[in-house]
C-alpha positions in Angstrom: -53.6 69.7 115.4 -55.2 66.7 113.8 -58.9 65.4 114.2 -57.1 62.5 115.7 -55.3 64.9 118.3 -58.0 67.3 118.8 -60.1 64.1 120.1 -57.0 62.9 122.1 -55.5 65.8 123.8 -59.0 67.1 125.1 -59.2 68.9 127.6 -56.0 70.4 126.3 -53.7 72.3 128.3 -54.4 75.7 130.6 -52.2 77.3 132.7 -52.1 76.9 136.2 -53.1 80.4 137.2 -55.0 83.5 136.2 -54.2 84.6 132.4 -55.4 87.1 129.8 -56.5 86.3 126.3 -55.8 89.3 124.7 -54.5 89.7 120.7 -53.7 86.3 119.9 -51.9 85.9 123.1 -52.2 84.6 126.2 -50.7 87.3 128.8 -50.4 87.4 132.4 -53.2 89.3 134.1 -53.0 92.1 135.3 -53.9 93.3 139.0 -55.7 96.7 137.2 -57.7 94.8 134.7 -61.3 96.1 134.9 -64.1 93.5 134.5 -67.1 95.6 134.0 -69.7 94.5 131.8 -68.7 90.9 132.3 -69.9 87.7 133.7 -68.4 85.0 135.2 -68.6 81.5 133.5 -67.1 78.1 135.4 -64.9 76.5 132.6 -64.9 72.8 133.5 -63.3 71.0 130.6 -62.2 72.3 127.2 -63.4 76.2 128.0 -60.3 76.1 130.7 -57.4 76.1 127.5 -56.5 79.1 126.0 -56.6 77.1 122.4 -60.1 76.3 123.1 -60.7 79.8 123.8 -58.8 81.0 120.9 -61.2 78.4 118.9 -64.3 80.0 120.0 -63.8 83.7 120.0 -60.9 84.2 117.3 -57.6 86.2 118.3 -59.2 89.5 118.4 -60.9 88.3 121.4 -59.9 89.8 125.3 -61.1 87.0 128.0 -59.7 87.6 131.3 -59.7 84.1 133.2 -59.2 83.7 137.0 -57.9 80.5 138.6 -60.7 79.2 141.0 -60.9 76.1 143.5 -64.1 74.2 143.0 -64.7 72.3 146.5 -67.4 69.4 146.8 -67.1 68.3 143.0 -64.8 66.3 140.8 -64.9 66.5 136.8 -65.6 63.2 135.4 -66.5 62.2 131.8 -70.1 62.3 130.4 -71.6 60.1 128.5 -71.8 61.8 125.6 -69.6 62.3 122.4 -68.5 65.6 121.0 -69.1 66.4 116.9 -64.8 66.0 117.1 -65.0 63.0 118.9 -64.1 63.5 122.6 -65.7 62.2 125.0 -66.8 65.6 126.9 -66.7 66.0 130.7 -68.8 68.1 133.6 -69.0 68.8 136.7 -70.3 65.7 139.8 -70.8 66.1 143.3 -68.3 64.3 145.4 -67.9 66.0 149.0 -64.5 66.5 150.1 -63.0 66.8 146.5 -61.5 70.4 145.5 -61.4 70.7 141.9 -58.6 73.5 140.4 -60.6 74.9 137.5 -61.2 78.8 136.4 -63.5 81.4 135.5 -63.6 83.1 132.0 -65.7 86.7 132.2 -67.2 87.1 129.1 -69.0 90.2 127.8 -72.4 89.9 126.4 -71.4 89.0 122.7 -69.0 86.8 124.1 -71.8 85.1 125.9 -74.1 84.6 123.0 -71.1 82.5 121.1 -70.9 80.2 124.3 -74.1 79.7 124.2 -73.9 78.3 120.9 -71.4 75.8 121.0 -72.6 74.4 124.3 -75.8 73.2 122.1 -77.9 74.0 125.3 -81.0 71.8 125.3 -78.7 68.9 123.8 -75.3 67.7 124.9 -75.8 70.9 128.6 -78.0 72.9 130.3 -77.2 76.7 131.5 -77.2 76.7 135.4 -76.0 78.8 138.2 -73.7 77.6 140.9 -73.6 77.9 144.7 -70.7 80.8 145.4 -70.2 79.4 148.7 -68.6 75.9 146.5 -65.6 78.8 145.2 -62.4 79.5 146.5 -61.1 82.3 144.4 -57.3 82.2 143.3 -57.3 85.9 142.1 -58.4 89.3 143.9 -61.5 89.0 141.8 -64.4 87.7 143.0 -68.0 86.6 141.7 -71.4 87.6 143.2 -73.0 85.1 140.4 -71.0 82.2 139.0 -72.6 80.3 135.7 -71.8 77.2 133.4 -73.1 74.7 131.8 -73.7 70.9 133.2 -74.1 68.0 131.2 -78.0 66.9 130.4 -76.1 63.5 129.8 -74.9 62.2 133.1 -71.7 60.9 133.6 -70.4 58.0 131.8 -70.9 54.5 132.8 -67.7 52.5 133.0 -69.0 49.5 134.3 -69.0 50.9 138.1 -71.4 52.2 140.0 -69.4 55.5 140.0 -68.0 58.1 137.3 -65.1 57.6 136.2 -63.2 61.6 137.0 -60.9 63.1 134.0 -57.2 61.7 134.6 -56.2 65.5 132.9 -57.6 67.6 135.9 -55.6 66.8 138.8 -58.4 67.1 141.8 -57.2 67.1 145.0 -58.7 64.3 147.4 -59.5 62.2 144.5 -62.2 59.3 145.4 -63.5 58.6 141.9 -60.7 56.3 139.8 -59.5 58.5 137.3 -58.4 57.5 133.4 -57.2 59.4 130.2 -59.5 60.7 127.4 -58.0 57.7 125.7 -59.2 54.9 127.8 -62.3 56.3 127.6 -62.8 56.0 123.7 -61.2 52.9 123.6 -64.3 51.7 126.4 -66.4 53.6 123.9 -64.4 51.7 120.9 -64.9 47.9 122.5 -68.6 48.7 123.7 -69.5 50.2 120.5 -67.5 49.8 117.5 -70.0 47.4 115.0 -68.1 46.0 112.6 -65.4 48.7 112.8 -61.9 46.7 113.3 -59.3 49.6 113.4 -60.1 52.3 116.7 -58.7 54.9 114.4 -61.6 54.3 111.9 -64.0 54.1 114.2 -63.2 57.7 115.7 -63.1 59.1 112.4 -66.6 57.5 111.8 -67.6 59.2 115.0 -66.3 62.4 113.9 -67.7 62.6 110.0 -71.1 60.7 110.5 -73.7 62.7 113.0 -75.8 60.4 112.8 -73.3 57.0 113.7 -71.8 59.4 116.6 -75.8 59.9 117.9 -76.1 56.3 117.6 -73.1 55.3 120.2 -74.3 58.3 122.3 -78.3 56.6 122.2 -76.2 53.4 124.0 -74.4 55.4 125.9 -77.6 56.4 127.6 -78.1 53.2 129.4 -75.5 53.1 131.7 -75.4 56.7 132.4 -75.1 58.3 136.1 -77.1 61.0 137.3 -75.9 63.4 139.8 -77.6 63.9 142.8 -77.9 67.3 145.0 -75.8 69.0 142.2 -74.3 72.5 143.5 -75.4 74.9 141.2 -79.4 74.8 139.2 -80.7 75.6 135.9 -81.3 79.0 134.8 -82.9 80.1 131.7 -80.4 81.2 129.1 -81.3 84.4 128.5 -78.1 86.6 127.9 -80.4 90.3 128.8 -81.4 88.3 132.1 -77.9 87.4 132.7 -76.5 90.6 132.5 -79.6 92.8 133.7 -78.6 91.7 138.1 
């Protein structure tokens, strides 16, 4: 995969349905798995894929994932840009929305390395959700559910309201949704200098931290807060996590 794609085709594709992560390979899986020592963690955008996953952890890594329904919430885009140049999404209240997203269970040095490229204090903040937003897709079940919620706010789009991630198919819809590449190419005509070509400009984005900071600074303005949110911040500490 290209820069060009990586930035394209997020939040990349995920199965439908529970899966396993497990030597490289995604698997089916199965009814026996055991999930002790594990906690559950909402993946929202790019978390969901099993590339992502592959990404983060490497192929020696086992992740099971459960399918979940997140009710009261679409996922729209944030008004932030990732160091690859996608514009990332989150989590926003939106009642009568049910959002199909899973749950990767992650051990405790699984954890730490989420924590880490989440760049908590920066781009999300570690939070807990309400259990009672979660219809589980799979026997398995979660007594605490965690994951990470943009510090940005959703992305202004010249509305009043987010603009929901045309890649996750929500059911109940009531936010307009659009592609990741509609929402560079806002990003590209708001904020592109005297960069002619879009393709430039994303590479530019992607190569020069402190350019990327700068469209994110004036991204700021128009951003949209959530109100009520489902789910608060928690510290991040991994021990705390996994000492309940």
């Amino acid at each position: 995969m290209t820069m060009k794609e990586r930035a394209l085709n997020y939040p990349y594709e995920a199965p439908a349905g529970s899966f396993l992560i497990s030597g490289g390979y995604c698997r089916d899986l199965p009814d026996s798995y055991g999930f002790d020592d594990r906690v559950g963690v909402l993946s929202v955008g790019s978390n969901r894929a099993p590339a992502q996953l592959y990404r983060k952890f490497g192929e020696d890594a086992d992740i099971p994932v459960t399918a979940v329904n997140i009710h009261g919430c679409d996922i729209v885009h944030v008004a932030n840009l990732a160091p690859y140049g996608a514009v990332p999404c989150s989590a926003f209240p939106c009642d009568g929305v049910v959002a199909p997203l899973n749950i990767a269970w992650l051990t405790k040095s699984q954890l730490a390395i989420m924590h880490e490229t989440e760049s908590l204090g920066v781009a999300y903040e570690f939070v807990e959700w309400d259990c009672r937003q979660v219809e589980h897709l799979h026997p398995k079940a979660v007594d605490r559910l965690f994951g990470y919620a943009s510090l940005a706010g959703a992305l202004g789009y010249g509305t009043e309201e987010p603009v929901a991630l045309q890649a996750i198919k929500s059911q109940n819809r009531q936010f307009t949704a659009i592609s990741q590449t509609e929402a560079l190419s806002h990003l590209f005509a708001s904020y592109a200098g005297d960069i002619a070509q879009f393709d430039l400009w994303l590479e530019r984005c992607q190569q020069d931290s402190q350019f990327r900071d700068d469209v994110v600074d004036q991204l700021a303005d128009s951003a949209i807060a959530a109100s009520n949110p489902p789910w608060q911040a928690v510290p991040p500490d991994i021990d705390g996590v996994f000492s309940h």
